[in-house]
N, C-alpha and C positions, 0 to 999 in steps of 0.2 A: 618368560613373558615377551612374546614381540616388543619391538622395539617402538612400533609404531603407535602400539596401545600405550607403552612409558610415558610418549612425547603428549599423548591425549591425555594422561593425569595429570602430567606437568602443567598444561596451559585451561586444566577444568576449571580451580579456583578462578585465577583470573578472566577467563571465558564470561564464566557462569556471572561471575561478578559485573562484567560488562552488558550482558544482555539484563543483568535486576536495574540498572540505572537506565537503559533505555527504556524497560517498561515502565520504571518509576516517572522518567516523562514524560510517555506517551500517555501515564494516566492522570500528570499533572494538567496536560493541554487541554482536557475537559471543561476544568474551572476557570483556565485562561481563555478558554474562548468566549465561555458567559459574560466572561467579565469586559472583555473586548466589545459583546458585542450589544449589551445593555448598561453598560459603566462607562463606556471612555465614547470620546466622540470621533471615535472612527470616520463617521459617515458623515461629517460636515453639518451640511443641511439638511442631510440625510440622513433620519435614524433607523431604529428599530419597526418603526411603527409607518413605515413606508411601505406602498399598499403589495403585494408581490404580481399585479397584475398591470403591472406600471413599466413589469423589467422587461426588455428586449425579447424574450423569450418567447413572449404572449402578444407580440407585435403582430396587427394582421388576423388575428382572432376573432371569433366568438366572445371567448373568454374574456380577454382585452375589453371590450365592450361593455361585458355585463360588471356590475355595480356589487363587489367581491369583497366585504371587508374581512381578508386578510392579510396578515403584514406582513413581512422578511423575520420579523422577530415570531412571531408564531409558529410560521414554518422551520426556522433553525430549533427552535424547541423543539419539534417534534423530530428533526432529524437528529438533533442530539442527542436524547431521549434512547431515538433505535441506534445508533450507535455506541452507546454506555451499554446497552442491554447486549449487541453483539459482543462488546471488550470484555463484557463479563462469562458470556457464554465461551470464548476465547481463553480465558484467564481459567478455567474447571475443566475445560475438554480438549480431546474426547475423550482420552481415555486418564487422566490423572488431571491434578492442577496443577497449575508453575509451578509454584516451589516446589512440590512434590517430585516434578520432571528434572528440575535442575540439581536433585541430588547424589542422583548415577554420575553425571556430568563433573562434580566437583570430588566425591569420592573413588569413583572406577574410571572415569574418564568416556564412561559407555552414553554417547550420544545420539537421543533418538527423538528427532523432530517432529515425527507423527504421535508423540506421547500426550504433546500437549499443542494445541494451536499459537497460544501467544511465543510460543518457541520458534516455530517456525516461521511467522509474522516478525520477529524482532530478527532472526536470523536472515531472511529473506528481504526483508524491508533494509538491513545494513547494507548487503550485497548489491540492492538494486542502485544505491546511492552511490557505490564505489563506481559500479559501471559507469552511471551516468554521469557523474565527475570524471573519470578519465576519457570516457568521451567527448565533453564536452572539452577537457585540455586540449585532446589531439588535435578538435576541431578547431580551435583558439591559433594551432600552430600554423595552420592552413588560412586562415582568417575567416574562418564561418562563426560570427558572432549568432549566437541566441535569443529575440529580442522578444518579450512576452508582448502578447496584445494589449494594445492601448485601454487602459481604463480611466472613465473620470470620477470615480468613487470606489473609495478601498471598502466597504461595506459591502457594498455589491461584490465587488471583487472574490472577498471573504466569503460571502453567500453560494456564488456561484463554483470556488475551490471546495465548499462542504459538500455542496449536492451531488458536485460531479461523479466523485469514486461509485453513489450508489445507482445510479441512471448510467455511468458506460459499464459498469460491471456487471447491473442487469443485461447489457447491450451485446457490450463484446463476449461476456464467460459466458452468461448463462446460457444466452440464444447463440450467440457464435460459433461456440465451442458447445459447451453443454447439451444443444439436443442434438448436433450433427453426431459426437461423441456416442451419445445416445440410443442413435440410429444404424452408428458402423456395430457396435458392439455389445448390445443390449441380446438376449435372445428369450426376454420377456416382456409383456406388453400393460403390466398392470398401472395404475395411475398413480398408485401408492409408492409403484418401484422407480416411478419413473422421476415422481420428486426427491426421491432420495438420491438419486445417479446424479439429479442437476446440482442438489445441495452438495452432495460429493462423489464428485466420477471415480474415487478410486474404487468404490463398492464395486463395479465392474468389473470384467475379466478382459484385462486390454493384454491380451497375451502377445499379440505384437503390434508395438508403438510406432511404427513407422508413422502411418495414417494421422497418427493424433499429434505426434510432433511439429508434421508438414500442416497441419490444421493450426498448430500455434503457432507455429511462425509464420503464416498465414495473415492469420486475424493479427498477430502484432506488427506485420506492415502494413495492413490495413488501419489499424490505430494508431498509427504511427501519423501515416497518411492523413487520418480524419486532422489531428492538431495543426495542422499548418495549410488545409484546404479551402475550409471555409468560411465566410465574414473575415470579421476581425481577429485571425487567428496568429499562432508564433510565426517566429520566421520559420526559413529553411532548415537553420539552423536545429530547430526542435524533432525534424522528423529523425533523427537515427537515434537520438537519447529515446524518442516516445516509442518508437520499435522493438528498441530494447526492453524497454518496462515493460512493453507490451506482452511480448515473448517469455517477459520472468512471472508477469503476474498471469500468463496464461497456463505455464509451467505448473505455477504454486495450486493453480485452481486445479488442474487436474490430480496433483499427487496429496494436494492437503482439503482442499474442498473449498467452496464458497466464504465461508467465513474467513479462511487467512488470506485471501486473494482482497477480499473488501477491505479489509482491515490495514494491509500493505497500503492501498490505493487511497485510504483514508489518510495513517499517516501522511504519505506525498502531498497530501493536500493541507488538509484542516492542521493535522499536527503541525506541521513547517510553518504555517500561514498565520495561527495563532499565537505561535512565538514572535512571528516575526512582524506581526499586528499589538501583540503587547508591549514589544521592543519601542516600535515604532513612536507609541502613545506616550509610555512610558519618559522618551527621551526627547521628544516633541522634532521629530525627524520623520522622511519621507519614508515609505515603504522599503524602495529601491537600498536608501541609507541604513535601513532595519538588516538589511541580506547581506550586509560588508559589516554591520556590529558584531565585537568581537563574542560573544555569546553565542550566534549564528553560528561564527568560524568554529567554535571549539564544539557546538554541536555539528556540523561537519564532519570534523576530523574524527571525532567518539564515531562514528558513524562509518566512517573509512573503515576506523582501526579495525572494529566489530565484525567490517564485511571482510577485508581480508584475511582476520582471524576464520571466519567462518567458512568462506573456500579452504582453508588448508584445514581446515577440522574433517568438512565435510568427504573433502578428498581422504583425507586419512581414516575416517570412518568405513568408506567405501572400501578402503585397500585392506584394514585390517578385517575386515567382514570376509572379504576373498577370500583372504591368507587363513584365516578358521575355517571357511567352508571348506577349501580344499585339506587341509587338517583332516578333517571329518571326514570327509570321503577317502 
C-alpha cells in the first residue's frame, strides 16, 4: 500500500469526525438564527416586523414609496426556508448522502468530495477561513487593520449578512462566471442544457482550464473590489481576504456547482452571524464583543484545524491518484 494512502487512513477517523461537528453546526445555526431573530431583541427598536422597504436598499425608489406591507421578518422566513431546503438538497447529493460519503473516508481513507456536496461545502468553507485568517494576520503585521461597515442596527445587520450570499452568488457565479463559462465551452445550445451548466459547470467539457481559471480570479478581484468600493463599505483592509474568497468560491462553483458555492457563502455569513448574534443576546454584550467570546475563538480554531487538515488530505488525495494512475499505465 503506498504510503501516502496509510497516512489517509490514519487521519480518516479523526478527518471525517471533524467535518460531522461542523455540519452538526452548520445545521444547529438554523434554529439559532430564528431564534435571534424573532426571540431576542436584536433589533432595539427595531424588530422583526419592520417594514423591508424602510432599508437602505429601496432608497430612491419606486418601491420605497409604495405602501408594501412586508417586513425583515417575512422575508428572512422565506430566505431561510430556501436555504434549509438547499442544506438539505446538499446533505443527499449528488451522488450519495453525508454519512454515506464519509465512510470510504474513515474506513479506506478514499476521499472524494464530489460524492456528496455538504463534503465539499464543509471542506471548502474550513479552507476558505484559514486563508482568510492568515491573511488577515499577515495584514495585522503590516498594520492593514479590517474595519467592517458602520451599522446602527444588528437586525439589519443580520438581515443584510443572510441575503447577501444569495444575490452576489446569483451576481458573481451564476452571471459572471456561469454564462461566460457557458459561452467558451458549451458546443450545445438547448435551454434545458444551459440551466444545467449554470446549476453545475462541471457537466461541460472544460478540457482546457486556462480560460476559466483567469475568469475566476477575474471575477474574485472583482468581488474583492465590489466590498470596499461602494457606500458604506469595509476598509481596505477587506479587499485581499474578499479576493480570495472570491476566487475559492468561484473555484468551488465551477468543480462542485451552485449549490456548494451558496452554501460556503451562506455559512460566511448567516452561519458566523448567528452564532455571533446569539452570543451576543445571550451575554448581553456588543456584536463586536460576541467575535472575541471564547466560543467564537474555539469555533475559529475547529475551523483552522479542519482547513488545514483538508489541504494536506486534499493534496494527498491528488498525489496518491497519480501515483495509481501511473501504476496502471
Amino acid at each position: 500500500m503506498h504510503n501516502s494512502h496509510k497516512i489517509l487512513q490514519a487521519i480518516g477517523i479523526p478527518y471525517s469526525a471533524l467535518l460531522s461537528v461542523i455540519c452538526g453546526l452548520l445545521l444547529v445555526s438554523f434554529p439559532i438564527g430564528i431564534f435571534v431573530v424573532f426571540e431576542s431583541e436584536i433589533g432595539g427598536d427595531i424588530n422583526y416586523e419592520y417594514p423591508i422597504t424602510h432599508l437602505e436598499i429601496f432608497n430612491g425608489t419606486e418601491m420605497y414609496q409604495a405602501s408594501i406591507d412586508v417586513s425583515i421578518g417575512d422575508v428572512f422566513v422565506i430566505l431561510w426556508t430556501f436555504y434549509v431546503v438547499i442544506f438539505v438538497i446538499a446533505m443527499l447529493g449528488p451522488k450519495h448522502g453525508f454519512l454515506k460519503s464519509l465512510s470510504p473516508i474513515i474506513s479506506f481513507g478514499k476521499y472524494d468530495p464530489q460524492s456528496n456536496y455538504l463534503i465539499s461545502v464543509t471542506t471548502w468553507f474550513s479552507i476558505l477561513i484559514l486563508i482568510s485568517v492568515l491573511i488577515n494576520f499577515v495584514q495585522e503585521q503590516f498594520g492593514i487593520v479590517t474595519i467592517p461597515p458602520s451599522t446602527d442596527n444588528d437586525l439589519i445587520q443580520f438581515f443584510y449578512a443572510s441575503i447577501a450570499p444569495l444575490t452576489e452568488e446569483f451576481g458573481f457565479r451564476l452571471i459572471l462566471i456561469g454564462i461566460p463559462i457557458f459561452t467558451i465551452y458549451s458546443h450545445k445550445s438547448s435551454a434545458k442544457y444551459f440551466i444545467k451548466c449554470l446549476w453545475n459547470p462541471s457537466t461541460l467539457d472544460i478540457h482546457d482550464s486556462k480560460k476559466a481559471i483567469f475568469l475566476i480570479v477575474f471575477v474574485g478581484i472583482i468581488f474583492g473590489f465590489a466590498h470596499i468600493a461602494f457606500g458604506e463599505s469595509w476598509s481596505e483592509g477587506k479587499f485581499a481576504q474578499a479576493a480570495a474568497s472570491g476566487i475559492i468560491l468561484g473555484w468551488v462553483y465551477l468543480r462542485y456547482g451552485f449549490v456548494a458555492s451558496l452554501l460556503i457563502h451562506w455559512a460566511t455569513n448567516y452561519f458566523v452571524f448567528s452564532y455571533a448574534n446569539f452570543i451576543s443576546q445571550l451575554n448581553y454584550i456588543s456584536i463586536e464583543g460576541a467575535f472575541s467570546h471564547s466560543l467564537m475563538s474555539s469555533l475559529e480554531l475547529l475551523l483552522v484545524i479542519t482547513g488545514t487538515l483538508s489541504i494536506f488530505i486534499l493534496f494527498l488525495s491528488r498525489f496518491y491518484s497519480k501515483k495509481v494512475t501511473d501504476l496502471e499505465i
